[in-house]
C-alpha positions as CSV (number, residue, x, y, z in Angstrom):
1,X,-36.6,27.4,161.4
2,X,-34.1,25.8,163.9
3,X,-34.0,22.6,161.8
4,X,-33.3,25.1,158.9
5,X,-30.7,26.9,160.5
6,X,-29.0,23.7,161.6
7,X,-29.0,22.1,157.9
8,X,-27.6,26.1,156.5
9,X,-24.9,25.8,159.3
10,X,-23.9,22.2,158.9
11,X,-24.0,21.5,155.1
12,X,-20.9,23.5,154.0
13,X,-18.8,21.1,155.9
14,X,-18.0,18.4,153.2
15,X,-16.6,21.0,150.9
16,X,-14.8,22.9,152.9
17,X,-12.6,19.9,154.7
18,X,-11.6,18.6,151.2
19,X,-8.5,21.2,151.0
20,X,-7.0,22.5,153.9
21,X,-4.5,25.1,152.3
22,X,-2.7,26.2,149.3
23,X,0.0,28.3,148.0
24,X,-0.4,31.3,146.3
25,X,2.1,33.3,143.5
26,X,5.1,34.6,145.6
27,X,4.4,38.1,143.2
28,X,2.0,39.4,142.6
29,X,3.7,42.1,140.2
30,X,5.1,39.4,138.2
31,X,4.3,38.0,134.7
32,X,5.2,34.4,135.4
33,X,2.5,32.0,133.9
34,X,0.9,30.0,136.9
35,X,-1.0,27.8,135.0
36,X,1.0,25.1,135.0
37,X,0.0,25.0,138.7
38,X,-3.4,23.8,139.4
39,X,-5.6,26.2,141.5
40,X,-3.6,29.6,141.5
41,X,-4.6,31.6,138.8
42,X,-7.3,34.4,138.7
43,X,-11.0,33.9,137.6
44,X,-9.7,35.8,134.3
45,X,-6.4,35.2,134.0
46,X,-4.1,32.9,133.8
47,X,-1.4,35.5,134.5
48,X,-2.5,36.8,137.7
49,X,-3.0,35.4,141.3
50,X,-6.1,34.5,142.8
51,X,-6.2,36.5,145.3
52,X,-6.9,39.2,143.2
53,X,-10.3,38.2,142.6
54,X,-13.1,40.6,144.0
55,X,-16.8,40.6,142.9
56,X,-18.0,40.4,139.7
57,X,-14.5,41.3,137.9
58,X,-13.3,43.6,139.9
59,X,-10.0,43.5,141.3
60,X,-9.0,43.2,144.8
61,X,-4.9,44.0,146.2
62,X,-2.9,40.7,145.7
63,X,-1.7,40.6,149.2
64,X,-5.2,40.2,150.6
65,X,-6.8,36.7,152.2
66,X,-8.2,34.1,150.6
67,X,-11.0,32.4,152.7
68,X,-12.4,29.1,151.6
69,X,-12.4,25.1,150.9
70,X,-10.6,24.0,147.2
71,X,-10.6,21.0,145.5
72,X,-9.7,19.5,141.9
73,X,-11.4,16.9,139.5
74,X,-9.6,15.7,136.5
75,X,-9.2,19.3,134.9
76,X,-11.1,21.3,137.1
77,X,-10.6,23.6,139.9
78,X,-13.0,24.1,142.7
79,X,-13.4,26.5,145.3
80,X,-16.2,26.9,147.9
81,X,-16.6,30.3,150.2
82,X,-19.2,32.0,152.5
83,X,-20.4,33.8,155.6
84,X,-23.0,33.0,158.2
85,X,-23.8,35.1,161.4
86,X,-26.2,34.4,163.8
87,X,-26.9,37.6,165.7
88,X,-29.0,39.5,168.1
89,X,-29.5,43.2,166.4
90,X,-30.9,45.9,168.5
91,X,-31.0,49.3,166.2
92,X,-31.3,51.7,169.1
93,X,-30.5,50.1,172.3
94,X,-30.9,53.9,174.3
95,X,-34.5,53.9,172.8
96,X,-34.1,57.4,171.9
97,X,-36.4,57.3,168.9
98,X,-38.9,55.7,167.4
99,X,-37.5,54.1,164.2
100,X,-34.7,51.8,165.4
101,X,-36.1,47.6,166.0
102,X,-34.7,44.7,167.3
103,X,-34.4,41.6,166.6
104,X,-32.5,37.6,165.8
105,X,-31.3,36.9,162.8
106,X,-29.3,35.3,160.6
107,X,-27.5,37.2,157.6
108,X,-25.8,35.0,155.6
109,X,-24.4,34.0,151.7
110,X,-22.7,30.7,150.1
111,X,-20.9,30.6,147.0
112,X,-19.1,28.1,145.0
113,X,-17.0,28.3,141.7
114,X,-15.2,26.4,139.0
115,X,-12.4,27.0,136.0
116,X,-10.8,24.9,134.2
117,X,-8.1,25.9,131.5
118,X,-9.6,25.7,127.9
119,X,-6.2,24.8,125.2
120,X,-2.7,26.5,126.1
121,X,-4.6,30.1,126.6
122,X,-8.1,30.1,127.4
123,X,-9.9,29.9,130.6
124,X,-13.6,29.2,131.5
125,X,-14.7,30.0,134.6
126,X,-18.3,30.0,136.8
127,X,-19.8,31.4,139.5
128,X,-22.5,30.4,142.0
129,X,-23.7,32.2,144.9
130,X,-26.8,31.8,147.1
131,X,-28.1,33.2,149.9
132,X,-31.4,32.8,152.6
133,X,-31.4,36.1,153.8
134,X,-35.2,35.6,153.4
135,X,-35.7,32.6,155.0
136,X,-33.5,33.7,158.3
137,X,-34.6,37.0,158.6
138,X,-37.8,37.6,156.1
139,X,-38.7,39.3,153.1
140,X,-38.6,42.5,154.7
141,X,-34.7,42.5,155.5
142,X,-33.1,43.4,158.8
143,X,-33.1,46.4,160.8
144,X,-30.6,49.0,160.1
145,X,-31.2,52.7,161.1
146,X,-30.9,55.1,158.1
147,X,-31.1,51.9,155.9
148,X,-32.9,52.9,152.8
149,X,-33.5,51.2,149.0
150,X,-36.1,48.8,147.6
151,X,-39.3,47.5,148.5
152,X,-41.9,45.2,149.8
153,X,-45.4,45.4,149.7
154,X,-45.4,48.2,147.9
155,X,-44.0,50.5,150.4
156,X,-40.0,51.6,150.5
157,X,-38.4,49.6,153.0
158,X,-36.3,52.3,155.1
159,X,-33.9,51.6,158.2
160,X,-34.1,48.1,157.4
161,X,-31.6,46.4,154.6
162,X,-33.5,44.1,152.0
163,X,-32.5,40.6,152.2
164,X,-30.4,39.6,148.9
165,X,-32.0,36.9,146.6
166,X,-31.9,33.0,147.1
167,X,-29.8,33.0,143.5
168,X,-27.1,36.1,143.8
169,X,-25.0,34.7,141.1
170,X,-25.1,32.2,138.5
171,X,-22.6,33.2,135.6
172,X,-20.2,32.0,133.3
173,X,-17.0,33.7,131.6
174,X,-13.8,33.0,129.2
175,X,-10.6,34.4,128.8
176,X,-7.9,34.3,126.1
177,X,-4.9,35.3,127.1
178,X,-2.7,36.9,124.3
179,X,0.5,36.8,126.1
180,X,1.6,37.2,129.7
181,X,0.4,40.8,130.2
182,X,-2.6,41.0,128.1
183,X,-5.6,38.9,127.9
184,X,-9.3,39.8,127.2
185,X,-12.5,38.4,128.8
186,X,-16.1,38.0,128.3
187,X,-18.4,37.5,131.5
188,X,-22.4,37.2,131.8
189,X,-24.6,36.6,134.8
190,X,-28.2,36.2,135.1
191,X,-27.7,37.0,137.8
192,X,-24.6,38.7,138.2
193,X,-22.8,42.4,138.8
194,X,-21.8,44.8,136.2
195,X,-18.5,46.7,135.8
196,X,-19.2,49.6,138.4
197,X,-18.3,50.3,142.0
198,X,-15.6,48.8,143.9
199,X,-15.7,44.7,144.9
200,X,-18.8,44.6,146.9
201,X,-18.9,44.7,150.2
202,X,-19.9,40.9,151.1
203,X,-16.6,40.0,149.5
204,X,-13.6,43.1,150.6
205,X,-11.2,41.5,153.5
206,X,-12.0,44.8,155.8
207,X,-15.5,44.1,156.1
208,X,-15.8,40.2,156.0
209,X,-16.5,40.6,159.8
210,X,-19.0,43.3,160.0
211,X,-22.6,41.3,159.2
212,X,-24.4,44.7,158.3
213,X,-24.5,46.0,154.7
214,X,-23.0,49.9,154.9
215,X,-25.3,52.4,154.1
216,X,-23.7,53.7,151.2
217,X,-24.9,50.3,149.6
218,X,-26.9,51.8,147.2
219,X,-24.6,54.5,146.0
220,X,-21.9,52.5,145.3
221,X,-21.8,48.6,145.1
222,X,-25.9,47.7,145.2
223,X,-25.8,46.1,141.5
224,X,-24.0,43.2,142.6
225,X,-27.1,41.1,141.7
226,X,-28.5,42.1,139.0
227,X,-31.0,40.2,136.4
228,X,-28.9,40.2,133.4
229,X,-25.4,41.4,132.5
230,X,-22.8,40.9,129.7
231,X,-19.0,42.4,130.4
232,X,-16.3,42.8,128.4
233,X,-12.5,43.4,129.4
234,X,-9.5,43.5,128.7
235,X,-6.1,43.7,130.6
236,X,-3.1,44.9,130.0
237,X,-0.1,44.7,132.4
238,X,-1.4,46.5,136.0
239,X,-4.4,48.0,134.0
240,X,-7.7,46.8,133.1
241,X,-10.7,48.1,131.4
242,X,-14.1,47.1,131.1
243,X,-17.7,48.0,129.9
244,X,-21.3,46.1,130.7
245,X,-24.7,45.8,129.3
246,X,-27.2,45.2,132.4
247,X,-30.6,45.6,133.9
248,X,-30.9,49.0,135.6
249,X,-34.1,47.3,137.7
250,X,-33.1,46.5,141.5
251,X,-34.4,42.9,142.5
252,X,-38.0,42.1,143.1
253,X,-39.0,41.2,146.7
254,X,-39.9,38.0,145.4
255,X,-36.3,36.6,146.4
256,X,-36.8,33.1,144.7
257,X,-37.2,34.1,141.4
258,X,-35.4,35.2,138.1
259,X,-36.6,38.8,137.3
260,X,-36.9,39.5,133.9
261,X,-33.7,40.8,132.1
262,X,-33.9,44.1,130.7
263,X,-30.2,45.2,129.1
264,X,-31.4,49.1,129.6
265,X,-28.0,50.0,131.1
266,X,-24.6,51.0,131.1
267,X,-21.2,51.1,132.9
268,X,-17.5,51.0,132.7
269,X,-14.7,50.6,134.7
270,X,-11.0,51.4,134.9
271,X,-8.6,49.4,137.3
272,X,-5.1,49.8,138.2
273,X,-3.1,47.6,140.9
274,X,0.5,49.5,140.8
275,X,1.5,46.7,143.2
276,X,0.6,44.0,145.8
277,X,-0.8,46.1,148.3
278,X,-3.3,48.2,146.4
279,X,-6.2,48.3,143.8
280,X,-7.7,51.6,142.6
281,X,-10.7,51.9,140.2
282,X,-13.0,54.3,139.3
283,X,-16.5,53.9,136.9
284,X,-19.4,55.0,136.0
285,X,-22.7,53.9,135.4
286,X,-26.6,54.6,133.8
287,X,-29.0,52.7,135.6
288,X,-32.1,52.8,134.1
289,X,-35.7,53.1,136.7
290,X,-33.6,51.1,139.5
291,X,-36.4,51.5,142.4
292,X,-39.4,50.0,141.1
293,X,-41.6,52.7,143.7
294,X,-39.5,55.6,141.1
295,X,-40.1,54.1,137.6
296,X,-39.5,57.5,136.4
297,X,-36.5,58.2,138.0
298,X,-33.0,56.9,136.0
299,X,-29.8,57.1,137.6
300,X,-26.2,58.4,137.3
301,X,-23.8,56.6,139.5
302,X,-20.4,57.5,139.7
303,X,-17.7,55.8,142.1
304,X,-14.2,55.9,142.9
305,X,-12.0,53.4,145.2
306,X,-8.9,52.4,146.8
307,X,-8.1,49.0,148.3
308,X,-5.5,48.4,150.5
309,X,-4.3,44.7,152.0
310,X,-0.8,43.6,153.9
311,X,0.2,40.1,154.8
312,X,1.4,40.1,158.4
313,X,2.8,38.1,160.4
314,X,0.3,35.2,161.7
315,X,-2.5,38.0,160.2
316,X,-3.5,40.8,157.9
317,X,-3.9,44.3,157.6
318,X,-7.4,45.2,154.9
319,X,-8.4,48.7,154.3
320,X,-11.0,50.5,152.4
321,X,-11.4,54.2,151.1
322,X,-14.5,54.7,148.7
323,X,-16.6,57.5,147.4
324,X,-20.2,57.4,145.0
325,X,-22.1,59.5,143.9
326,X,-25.8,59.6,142.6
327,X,-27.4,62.1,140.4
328,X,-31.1,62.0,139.1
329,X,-32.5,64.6,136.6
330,X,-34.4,67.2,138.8
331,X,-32.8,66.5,142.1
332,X,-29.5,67.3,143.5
333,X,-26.7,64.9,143.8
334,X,-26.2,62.7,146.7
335,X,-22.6,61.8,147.9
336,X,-21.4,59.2,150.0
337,X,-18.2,58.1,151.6
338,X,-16.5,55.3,153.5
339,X,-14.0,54.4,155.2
340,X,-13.6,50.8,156.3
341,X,-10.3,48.6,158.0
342,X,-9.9,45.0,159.9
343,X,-6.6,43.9,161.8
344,X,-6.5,40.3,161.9
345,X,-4.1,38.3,164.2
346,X,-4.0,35.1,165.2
347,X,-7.8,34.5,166.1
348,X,-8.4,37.8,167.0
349,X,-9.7,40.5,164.6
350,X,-11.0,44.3,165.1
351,X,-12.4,46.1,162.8
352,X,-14.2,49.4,161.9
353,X,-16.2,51.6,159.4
354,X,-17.1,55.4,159.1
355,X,-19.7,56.7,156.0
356,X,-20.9,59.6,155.6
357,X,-24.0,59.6,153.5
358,X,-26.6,61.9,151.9
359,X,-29.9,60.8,152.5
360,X,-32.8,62.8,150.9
361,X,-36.0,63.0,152.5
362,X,-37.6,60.9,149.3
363,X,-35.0,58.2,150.4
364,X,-36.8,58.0,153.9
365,X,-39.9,58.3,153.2
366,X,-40.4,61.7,154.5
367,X,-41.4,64.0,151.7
368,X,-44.4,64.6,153.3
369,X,-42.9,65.9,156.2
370,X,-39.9,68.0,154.9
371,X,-40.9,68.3,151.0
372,X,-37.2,67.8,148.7
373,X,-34.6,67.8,151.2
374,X,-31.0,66.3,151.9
375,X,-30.1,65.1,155.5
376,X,-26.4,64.2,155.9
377,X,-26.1,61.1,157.9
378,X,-22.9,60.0,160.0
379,X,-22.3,56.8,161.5
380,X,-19.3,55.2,163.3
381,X,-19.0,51.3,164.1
382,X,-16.3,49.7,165.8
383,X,-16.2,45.6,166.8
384,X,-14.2,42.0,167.6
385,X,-14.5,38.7,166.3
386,X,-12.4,36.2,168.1
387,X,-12.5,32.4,166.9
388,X,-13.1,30.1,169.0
389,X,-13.1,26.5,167.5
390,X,-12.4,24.8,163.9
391,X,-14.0,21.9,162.9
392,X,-11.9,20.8,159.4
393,X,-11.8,23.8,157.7
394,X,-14.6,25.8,159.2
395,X,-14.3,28.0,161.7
396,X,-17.0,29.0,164.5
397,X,-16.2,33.0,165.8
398,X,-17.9,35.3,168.4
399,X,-17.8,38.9,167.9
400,X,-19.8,42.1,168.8
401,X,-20.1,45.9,167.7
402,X,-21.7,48.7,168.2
403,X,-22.4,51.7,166.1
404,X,-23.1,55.5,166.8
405,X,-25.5,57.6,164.5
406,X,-25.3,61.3,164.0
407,X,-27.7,62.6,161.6
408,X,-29.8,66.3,161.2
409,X,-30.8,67.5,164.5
410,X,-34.3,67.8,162.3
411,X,-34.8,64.5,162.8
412,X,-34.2,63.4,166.5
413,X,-37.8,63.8,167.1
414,X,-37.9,60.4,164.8
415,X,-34.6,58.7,165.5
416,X,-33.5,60.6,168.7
417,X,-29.7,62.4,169.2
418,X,-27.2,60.0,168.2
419,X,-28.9,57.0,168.7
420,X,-26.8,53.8,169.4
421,X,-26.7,50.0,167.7
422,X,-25.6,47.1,170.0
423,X,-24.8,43.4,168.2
424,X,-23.8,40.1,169.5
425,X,-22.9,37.3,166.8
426,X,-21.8,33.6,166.2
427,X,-20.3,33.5,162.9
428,X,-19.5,30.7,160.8
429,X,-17.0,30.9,158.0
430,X,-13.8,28.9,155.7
431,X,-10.2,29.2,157.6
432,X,-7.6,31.0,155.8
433,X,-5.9,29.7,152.7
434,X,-2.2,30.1,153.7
């Protein structure tokens, strides 16, 4: 595992060194055609920054960071990104309950992409993102109090966050542009992420320095990796629209493998970036049987999101607001919220997230106990990151947080009265594109 570890944490370093910075469109608002400069156009557009890019296709604000390693070949573009934190977790330092673990691990994700310009208005573009979540903390995820969604062995995993599969991304897309405000795309990803939910949360500015997943994870952005999806958009101006085919099934917990595509389900998405600073969507979404333990269970998710980002001076200012909402036939709905910011300055960032989210008693395994039931759980987390050396373009950070729970008094004979998460973490990561 150490020689492992060593390999994950040293092999990014030949990509990132090739390209130390670049400049991005002094506009974001504006219509100018970039394409004549190599690198700074959008995954889906040759009309729009890069910055813009989120997950998936969604759209981030223009004025947020770009974090990563670029570098050309003949007429390609190539860009290489990711996130690795090495970390001691303890879920409920106070021991106050009985539910919160401790442990080392590692979460982490790589990604790499290409585009290339296709004729005087076409663009192809592809993704690849990887993870070993499984190898650096197991097949049964991390600990996380109040954590719920998926499986393994058979049984729900609950307060613990499910490692994300070795292949998170493989996908191809092209894009005609039919003048300088309007273009149309067509994206598909086996895996890959539909058209619903905001940009996920491994990939928004405010939360690049947080190493858990938040627990609204499965009500609003959990079907960024999904076995099978086929998007269609189009743009127009500040607006775009989209709609997506995809597999409704949540990954395996076999996390080296290719589940098998179903096309059961449905989403669309409407985005709107009124200027540099901000990116609203909202969508919607049919997922057919997404927890394998609940094959008879479909789901209606419904979402809503604003995105905030400023440049400042020798940092930046990210900022997420975010509702979703799941409804099941027989059950009530469940809501969720978030809020979600970072401050970044020099080599110093702080950052912090609130949700608010309705677990039911199905969701943590205690039917038995309490029969159909809704607990409302709380949760607070506040931490730093400060760098603390560069090698080329990668940069080596320390950080810490710690979180507070408030949840049902029913439950502190399980989890105790506000229990309380401690983390320490090394984190390596790509310096800022400036």
């Amino acid at each position: 595992m150490k020689k492992l570890l060593y390999l994950v944490l040293l092999s990014p370093i030949a990509v990132f060194s090739q390209h130390d910075h670049m400049q991005m469109a002094p506009d974001s608002t504006s219509t100018h055609n970039h394409s004549e400069m190599p690198g700074m156009n959008h995954a889906f557009s040759l009309n729009l920054p890069m910055s813009r890019n989120g997950s998936g296709t969604s759209w981030l604000p223009d004025d947020s960071p770009i974090y990563g390693g670029m570098f050309h070949a003949k007429d390609w573009m190539f860009m290489a990104h990711g996130n690795l934190f090495v970390r001691y977790n303890h879920q409920d330092v106070s021991r106050k309950g009985s539910r919160g673990a401790e442990e080392f691990d590692a979460p982490n994700w790589f990604m790499f992409m290409g585009q290339r310009k296709v004729g005087e208005k076409g663009l192809f573009h592809f993704n690849a993102m990887f993870s070993f979540d499984a190898l650096t903390g197991g097949n049964s995820g991390y600990p996380l109090l109040f954590q719920s969604g998926e499986a393994y062995r058979g049984n729900a995993l609950v307060d613990r966050q499910h490692p994300h599969d070795l292949f998170s991304e493989l996908s191809v897309s092209y894009t005609q542009a039919f003048s300088e405000k309007s273009d149309v795309f067509v994206y598909v990803g086996y895996p890959g992420e539909p058209a619903l939910g905001p940009t996920a949360f491994m990939h928004r500015p405010s939360a690049l320095y947080n190493p858990d997943a938040p627990l609204t994870h499965h009500w609003v952005d959990a079907t960024h990796i999904t076995f099978g999806v086929a998007t269609i958009g189009y743009r127009y101006s500040r607006f775009k629209i989209e709609a997506s085919s995809f597999t409704g099934r949540e990954p395996d917990e076999h996390r080296y493998n290719f589940d098998t595509p179903r096309f059961d389900s449905y989403s669309a998405r409407l985005s709107f970036n009124p200027n540099q600073n901000w990116s609203l969507q909202v969508s919607h979404g049919f997922l057919k049987s997404p927890e394998a333990l609940h094959l008879n269970e479909d789901v209606n998710r419904t979402t809503t999101s604003a995105n905030y980002a400023k440049k400042l001076e020798n940092g930046s200012f990210n900022a997420v607001a975010l509702w979703g909402m799941n409804k099941s036939a027989g059950h009530d709905s469940e809501n969720a919220a978030l809020l979600e910011a970072s401050w970044q300055k020099r080599k110093l960032a702080i950052y912090g997230r609130y949700e608010f989210v309705e677990k039911s008693s199905e969701e943590l395994s205690l039917e038995n106990t309490f029969g159909e039931r809704i607990f409302p759980v709380n949760v607070i987390t506040l931490g730093a990151n400060y760098e603390l050396l560069s090698v080329g373009k990668l940069r080596l950070a320390g950080g810490g947080q710690f979180s507070v729970y408030a949840a049902s008094s029913s439950l502190d004979n399980l989890y105790g009265k506000n229990p309380v998460a401690v983390e320490a973490y090394i984190r390596l990561y790509p310096g800022l594109m400036m």
